[in-house]
ZAMARGU-4260 file (C-alpha; in steps of 0.2 Angstrom, whole numbers, plus 5000, padded with zeros to 4 digits):
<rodrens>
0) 4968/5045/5124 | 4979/5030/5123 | 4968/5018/5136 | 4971/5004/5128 | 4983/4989/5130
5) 4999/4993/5115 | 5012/4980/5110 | 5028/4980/5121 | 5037/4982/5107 | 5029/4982/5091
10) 5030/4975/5074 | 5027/4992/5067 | 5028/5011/5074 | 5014/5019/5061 | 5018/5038/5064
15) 5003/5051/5059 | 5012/5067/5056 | 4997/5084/5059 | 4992/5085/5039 | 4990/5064/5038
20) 4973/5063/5047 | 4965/5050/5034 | 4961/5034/5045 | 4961/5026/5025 | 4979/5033/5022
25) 4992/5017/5014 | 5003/5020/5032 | 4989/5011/5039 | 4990/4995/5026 | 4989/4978/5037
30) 4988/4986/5054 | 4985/4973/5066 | 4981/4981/5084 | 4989/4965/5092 | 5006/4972/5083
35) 5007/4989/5078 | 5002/5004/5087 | 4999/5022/5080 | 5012/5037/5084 | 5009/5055/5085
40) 5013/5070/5095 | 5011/5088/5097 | 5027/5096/5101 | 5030/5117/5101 | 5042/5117/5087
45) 5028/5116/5075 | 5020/5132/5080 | 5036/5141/5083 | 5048/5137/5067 | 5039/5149/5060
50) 5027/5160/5072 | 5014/5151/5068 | 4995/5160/5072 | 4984/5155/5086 | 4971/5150/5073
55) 4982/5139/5065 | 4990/5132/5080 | 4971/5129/5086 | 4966/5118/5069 | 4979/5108/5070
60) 4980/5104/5089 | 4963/5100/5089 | 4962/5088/5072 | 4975/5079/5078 | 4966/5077/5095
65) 4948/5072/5087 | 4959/5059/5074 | 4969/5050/5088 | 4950/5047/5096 | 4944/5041/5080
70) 4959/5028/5077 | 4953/5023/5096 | 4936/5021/5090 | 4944/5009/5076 | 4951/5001/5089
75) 4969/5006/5084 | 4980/5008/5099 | 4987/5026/5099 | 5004/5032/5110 | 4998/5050/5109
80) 5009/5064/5117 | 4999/5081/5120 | 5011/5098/5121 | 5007/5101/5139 | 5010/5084/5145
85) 5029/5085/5136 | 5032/5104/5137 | 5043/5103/5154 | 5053/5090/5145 | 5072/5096/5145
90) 5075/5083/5134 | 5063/5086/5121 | 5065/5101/5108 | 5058/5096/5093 | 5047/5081/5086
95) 5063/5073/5082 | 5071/5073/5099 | 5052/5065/5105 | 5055/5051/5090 | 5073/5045/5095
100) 5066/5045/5113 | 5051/5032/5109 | 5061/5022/5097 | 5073/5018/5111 | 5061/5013/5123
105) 5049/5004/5113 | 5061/4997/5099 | 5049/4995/5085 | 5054/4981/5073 | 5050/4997/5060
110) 5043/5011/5057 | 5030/5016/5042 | 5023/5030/5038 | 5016/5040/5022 | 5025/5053/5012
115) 5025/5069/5023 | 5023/5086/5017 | 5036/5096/5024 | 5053/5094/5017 | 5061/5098/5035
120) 5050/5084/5046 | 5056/5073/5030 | 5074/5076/5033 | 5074/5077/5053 | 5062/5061/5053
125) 5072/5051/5041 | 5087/5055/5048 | 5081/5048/5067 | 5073/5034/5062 | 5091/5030/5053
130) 5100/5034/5068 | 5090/5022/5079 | 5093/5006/5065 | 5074/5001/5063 | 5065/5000/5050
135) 5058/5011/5037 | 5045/5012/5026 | 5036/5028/5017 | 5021/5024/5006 | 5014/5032/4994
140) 4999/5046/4997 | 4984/5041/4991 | 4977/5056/4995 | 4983/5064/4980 | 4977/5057/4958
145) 4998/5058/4956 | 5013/5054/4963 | 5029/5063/4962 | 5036/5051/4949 | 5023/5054/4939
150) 5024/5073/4942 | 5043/5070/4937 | 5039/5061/4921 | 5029/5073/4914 | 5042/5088/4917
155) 5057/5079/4908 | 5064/5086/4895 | 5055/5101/4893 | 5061/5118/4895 | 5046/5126/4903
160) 5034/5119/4916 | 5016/5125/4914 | 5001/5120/4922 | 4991/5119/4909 | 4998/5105/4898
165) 4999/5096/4916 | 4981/5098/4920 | 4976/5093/4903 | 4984/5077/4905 | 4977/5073/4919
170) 4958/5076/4914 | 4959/5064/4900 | 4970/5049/4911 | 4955/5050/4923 | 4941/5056/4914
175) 4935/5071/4924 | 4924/5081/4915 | 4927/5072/4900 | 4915/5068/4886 | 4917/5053/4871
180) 4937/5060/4873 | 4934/5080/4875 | 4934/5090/4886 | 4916/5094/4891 | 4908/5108/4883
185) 4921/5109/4871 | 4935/5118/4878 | 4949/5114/4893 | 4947/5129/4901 | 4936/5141/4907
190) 4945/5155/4915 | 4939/5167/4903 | 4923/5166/4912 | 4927/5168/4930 | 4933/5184/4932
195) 4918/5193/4933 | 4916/5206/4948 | 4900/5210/4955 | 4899/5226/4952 | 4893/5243/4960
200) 4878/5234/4969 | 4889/5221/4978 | 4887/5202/4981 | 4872/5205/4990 | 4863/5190/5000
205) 4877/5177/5003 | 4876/5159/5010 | 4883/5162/5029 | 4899/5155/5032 | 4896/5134/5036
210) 4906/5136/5056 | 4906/5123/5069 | 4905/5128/5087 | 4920/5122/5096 | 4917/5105/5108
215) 4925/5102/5124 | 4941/5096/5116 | 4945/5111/5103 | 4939/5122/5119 | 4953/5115/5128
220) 4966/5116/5113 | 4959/5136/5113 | 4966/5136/5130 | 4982/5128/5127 | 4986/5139/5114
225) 4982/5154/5125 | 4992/5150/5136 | 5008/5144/5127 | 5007/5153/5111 | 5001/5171/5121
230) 5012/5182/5111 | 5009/5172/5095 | 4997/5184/5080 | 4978/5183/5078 | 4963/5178/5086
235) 4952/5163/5092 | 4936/5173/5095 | 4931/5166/5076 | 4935/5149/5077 | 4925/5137/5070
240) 4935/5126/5057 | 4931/5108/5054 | 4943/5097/5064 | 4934/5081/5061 | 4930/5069/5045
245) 4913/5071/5050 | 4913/5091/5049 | 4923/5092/5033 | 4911/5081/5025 | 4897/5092/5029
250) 4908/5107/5023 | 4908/5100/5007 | 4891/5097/5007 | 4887/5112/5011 | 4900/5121/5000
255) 4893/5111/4982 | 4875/5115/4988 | 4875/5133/4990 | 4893/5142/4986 | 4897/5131/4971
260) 4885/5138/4958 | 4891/5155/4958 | 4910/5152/4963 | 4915/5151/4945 | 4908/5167/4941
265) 4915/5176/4956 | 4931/5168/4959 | 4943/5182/4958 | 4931/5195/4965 | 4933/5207/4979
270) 4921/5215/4991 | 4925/5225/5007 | 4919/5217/5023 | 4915/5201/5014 | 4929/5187/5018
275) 4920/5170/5014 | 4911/5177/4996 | 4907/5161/4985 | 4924/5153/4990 | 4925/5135/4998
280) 4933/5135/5013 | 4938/5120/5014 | 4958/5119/5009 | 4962/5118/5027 | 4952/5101/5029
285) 4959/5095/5011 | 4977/5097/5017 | 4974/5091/5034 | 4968/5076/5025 | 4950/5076/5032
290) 4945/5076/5014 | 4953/5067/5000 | 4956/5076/4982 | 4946/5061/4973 | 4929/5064/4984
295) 4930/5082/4980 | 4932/5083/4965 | 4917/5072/4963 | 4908/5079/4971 | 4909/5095/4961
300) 4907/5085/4944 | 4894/5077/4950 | 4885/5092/4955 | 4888/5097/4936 | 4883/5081/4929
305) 4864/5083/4939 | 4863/5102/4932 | 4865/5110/4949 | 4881/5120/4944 | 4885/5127/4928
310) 4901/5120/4920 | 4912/5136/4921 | 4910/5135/4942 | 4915/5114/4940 | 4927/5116/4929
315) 4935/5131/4940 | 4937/5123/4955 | 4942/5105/4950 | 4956/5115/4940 | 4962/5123/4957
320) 4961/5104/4965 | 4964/5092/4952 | 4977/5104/4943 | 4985/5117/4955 | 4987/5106/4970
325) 4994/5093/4960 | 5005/5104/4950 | 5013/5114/4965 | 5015/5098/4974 | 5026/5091/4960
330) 5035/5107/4959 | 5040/5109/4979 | 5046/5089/4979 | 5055/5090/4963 | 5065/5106/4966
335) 5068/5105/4986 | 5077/5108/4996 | 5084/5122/4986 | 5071/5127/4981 | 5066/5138/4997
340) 5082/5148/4991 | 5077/5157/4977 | 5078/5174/4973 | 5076/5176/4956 | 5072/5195/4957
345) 5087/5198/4971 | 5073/5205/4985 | 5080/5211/5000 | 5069/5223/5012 | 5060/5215/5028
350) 5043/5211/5028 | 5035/5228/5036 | 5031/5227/5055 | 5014/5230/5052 | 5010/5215/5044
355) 5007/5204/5060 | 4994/5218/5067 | 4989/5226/5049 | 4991/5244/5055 | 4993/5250/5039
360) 4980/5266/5029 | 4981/5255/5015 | 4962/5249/5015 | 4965/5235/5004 | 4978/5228/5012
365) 4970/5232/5032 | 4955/5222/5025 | 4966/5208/5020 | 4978/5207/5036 | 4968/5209/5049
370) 4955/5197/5042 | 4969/5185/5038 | 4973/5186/5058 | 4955/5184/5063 | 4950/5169/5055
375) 4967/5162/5048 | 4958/5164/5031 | 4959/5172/5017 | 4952/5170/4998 | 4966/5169/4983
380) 4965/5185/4976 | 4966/5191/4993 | 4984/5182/4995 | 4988/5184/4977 | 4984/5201/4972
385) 4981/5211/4987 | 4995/5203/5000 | 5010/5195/4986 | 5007/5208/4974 | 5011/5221/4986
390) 5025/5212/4994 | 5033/5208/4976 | 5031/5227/4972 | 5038/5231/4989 | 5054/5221/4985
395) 5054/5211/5001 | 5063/5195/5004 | 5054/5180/4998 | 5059/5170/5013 | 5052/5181/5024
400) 5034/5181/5012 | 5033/5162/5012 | 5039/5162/5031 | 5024/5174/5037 | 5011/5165/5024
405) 5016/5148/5032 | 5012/5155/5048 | 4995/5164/5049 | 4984/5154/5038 | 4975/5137/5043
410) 4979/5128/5029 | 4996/5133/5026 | 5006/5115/5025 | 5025/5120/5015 | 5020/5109/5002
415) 5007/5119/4994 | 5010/5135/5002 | 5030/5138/4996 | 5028/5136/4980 | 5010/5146/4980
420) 5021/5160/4987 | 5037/5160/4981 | 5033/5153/4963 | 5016/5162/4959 | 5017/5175/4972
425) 5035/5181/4973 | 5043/5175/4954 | 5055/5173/4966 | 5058/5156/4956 | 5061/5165/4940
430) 5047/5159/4930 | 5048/5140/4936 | 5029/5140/4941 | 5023/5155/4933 | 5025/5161/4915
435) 5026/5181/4921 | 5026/5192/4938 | 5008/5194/4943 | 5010/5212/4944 | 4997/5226/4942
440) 4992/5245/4949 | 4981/5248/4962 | 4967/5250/4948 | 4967/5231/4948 | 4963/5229/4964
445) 4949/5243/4963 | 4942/5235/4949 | 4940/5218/4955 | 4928/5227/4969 | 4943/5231/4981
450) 4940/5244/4997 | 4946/5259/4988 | 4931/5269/4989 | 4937/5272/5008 | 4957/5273/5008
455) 4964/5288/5008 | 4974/5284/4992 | 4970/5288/4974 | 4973/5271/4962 | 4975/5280/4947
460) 4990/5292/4954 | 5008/5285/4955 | 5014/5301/4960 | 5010/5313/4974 | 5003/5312/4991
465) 4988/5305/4986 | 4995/5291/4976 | 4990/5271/4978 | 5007/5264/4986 | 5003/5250/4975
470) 5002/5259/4960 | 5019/5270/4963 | 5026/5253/4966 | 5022/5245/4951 | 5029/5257/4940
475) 5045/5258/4952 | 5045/5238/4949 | 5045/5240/4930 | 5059/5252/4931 | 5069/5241/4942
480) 5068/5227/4932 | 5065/5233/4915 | 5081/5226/4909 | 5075/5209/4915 | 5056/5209/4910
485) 5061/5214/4892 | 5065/5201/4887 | 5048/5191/4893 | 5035/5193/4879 | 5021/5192/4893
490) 5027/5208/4898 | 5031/5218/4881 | 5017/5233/4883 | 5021/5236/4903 | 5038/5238/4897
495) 5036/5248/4884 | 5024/5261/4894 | 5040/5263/4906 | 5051/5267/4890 | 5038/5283/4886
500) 5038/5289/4906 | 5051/5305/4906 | 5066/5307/4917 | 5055/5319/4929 | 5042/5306/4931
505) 5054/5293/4933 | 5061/5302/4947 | 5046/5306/4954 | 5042/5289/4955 | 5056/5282/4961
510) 5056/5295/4976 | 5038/5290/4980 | 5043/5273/4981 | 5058/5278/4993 | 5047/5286/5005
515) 5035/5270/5006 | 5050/5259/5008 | 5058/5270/5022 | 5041/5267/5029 | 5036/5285/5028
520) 5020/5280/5017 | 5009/5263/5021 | 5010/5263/5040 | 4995/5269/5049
</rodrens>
């Protein structure tokens, strides 16, 4: 990389921050090759601010890598600084420090770039590029249907932010799935629908997962990342991400083709040793920006428009792009930095050790960890009702949940991933992104075709040896906050189930729960 001739000093430094990889992205606006030139770097403090996984180390390195080749091959000049070339630096520490370095030797008449994802980069980028006195110029994302201003204007003056209302607008200002005005088929949303399970018989014959064997260069990032991030959680035997534009869109193909049909109906299903199920897979290459929302999203309504999918799979999963992505991304750029802060339910305990190994009897939850650390991966209900929900239950810290989410999964960018986690996951916001704590026993995890037919815990027991840590917990959970969830109408009858338990099953339930947060129950 970076063989050909760059400008002395160039009219603009274009930096290319990890989750930017879109050769059509607005940073790249009027670049002229005899001016500009193209900036990015990998540097170790974006695997080890949080301790990121080898996996996700891996997909990113190696995106990056297969991008700056691909800007080459557009014949856009790239200054391109791999980790082990700048590693031994003692005067580089951070991304920043590499910055302020460059823009003194190359004194660029300004720098551009687009809107970043991460509030932190934001901050430590801004706040270089101002101490240098160039130029600065952030554009707009067009990867994205909204921008934050629009996201803005929509939440003024109302007292509750729902995703619903949001995601409605937006249907009809870009008429996705809409039909002389309506929604098509009548109705906005087809949730009701999508939460079948697949009952006693299982998923049987599912499309294998779509996995691209790693060329010469991610080979050589696997190395890297061995060798560096040694001590860092998971596993590269399973890698086969797509880190090229090419392999995304053969993903998606792949994804609308054969998983699409059925991913409706299943969406919030379970099965044990099935990680990939009817899901897409391809969230790591959307926040990466392999893929833009807008070609994904047609995709999948064009799929429905031809009859290949039925409406309730579309309208599923171009609510999760078109909504939720939209929606949380409006949410994390509106309330940060303070966001990151919240604590509406006053958590304090630590994240368990065992969730960077997943050493834990707790079938559900091994199934869930040590997937996540094999493949960096894992579904929504798996992060959401089988992960979050037991940490919300637990009462740990919802720094620590969004810190360890951020780290292990390959398409963690803090954009989407804090407020997924700290919002929806945690109610650690209060009830900002979601309008009640997704809590639930171990029954709801059992029903939705969980592992409990091989743990040593009984889902239906919140008391005793035998009793689902998850559903002691939840009962535990209510009794701590029953003051609190009173007065949310969402959560009228869990309350009221509390006000019937007696003072000796009150007790018994709160000593359970004591033993599981002294670690005495959980831990394998």
């Amino acid at each position: 990389m970076n063989q050909m001739k760059t400008p002395l000093r160039p009219r603009h430094l274009v930096l290319v921050l990890g989750d930017q990889l879109d050769t059509d992205a607005s940073a790249f606006d009027g670049f002229d090759p005899q001016q500009d030139l193209v900036w990015m770097a990998e540097v170790s403090e974006e695997s080890t601010h949080v301790w990121s996984s080898k996996q996700r180390c891996v997909m990113f390195i190696s995106a990056m890598r297969h991008f700056a080749l691909a800007l080459e091959t557009l014949e856009r000049p790239v200054l391109y600084h791999r980790l082990n070339a700048i590693a031994d630096r003692c005067d580089v520490a951070s991304l920043a420090d590499l910055l302020k370095a460059d823009l003194t030797t190359l004194l660029p008449q300004k720098v551009v770039m687009t809107a970043p994802g991460d509030h932190r980069l934001w901050q430590s980028i801004k706040a270089t590029v101002k101490a240098a006195g160039c130029g600065f110029e952030v554009r707009e994302d067009r990867h994205f249907f909204t921008t934050v201003a629009d996201f803005s204007a929509h939440a003024k003056g109302r007292k509750s932010l729902r995703l619903e209302f949001f995601y409605r607008e937006l249907r009809q200002r870009f008429g996705i799935l809409m039909d002389n005005g309506q929604p098509a088929g009548g109705q906005w949303n087809f949730d009701a629908d999508n939460r079948e399970t697949f009952g006693r018989h299982g998923p049987g014959a599912l499309p294998p997962r779509t996995s691209f064997e790693p060329d010469a260069i991610t080979s050589e990032v696997m190395g890297l990342v061995q060798q560096r991030f040694a001590h860092h959680p998971g596993s590269l035997d399973s890698f086969a991400w797509p880190v090229t534009r090419d392999q995304a869109l053969h993903a998606l193909q792949r994804f609308v083709q054969e998983r699409l049909p059925l991913f409706g109906r299943y969406e919030d299903a379970l099965w044990p040793g099935e990680p990939w199920l009817y899901h897409s897979h391809l969230s790591a290459a959307l926040n990466l920006k392999l893929l833009s929302a807008h070609e994904v999203v047609q995709s999948v309504e064009s799929a429905y428009r031809c009859g290949h999918v039925p409406l309730q799979s579309a309208e599923g999963f171009i609510r999760q792009v078109l909504g939720w992505r939209e929606y949380v991304r409006g949410i994390y750029w509106t309330q940060m930095p303070n966001y990151i802060e919240h604590n509406a339910l006053q958590a304090q305990h630590d994240l368990p050790n065992w969730f960077w190994s997943g050493d834990t009897d707790m079938a559900c939850l091994k199934e869930a960890i040590t997937q996540t650390l094999a493949q960096g991966y894992a579904h929504h209900i798996q992060r959401l009702m089988v992960i979050g929900l037991y940490t919300l239950l637990l009462g740990v810290h919802p720094r620590q949940v969004h810190e360890w989410f951020l780290a292990v999964y390959v398409d963690a960018v803090e954009w989407v991933e804090l407020p997924n986690t700290l919002g929806m996951s945690q109610y650690g916001d209060g009830g900002l992104m979601a309008s009640k704590p997704y809590v639930a026993t171990g029954k709801y995890i059992q029903r939705m075709g969980g592992p409990c037919g091989n743990c040593r815990y009984d889902p239906a027991m919140r008391e005793g040896e035998k009793a689902c840590p998850y559903t002691t917990l939840y009962w535990d959970f209510l009794m701590r906050h029953e003051t609190l969830l009173s007065k949310n109408a969402r959560m009228a009858l869990q309350v009221k189930n509390v006000a019937r338990m007696n003072p000796a099953q009150r007790q018994a339930v709160a000593d359970r729960a004591q033993a599981i947060l002294r670690g005495e129950v959980g831990g394998a």
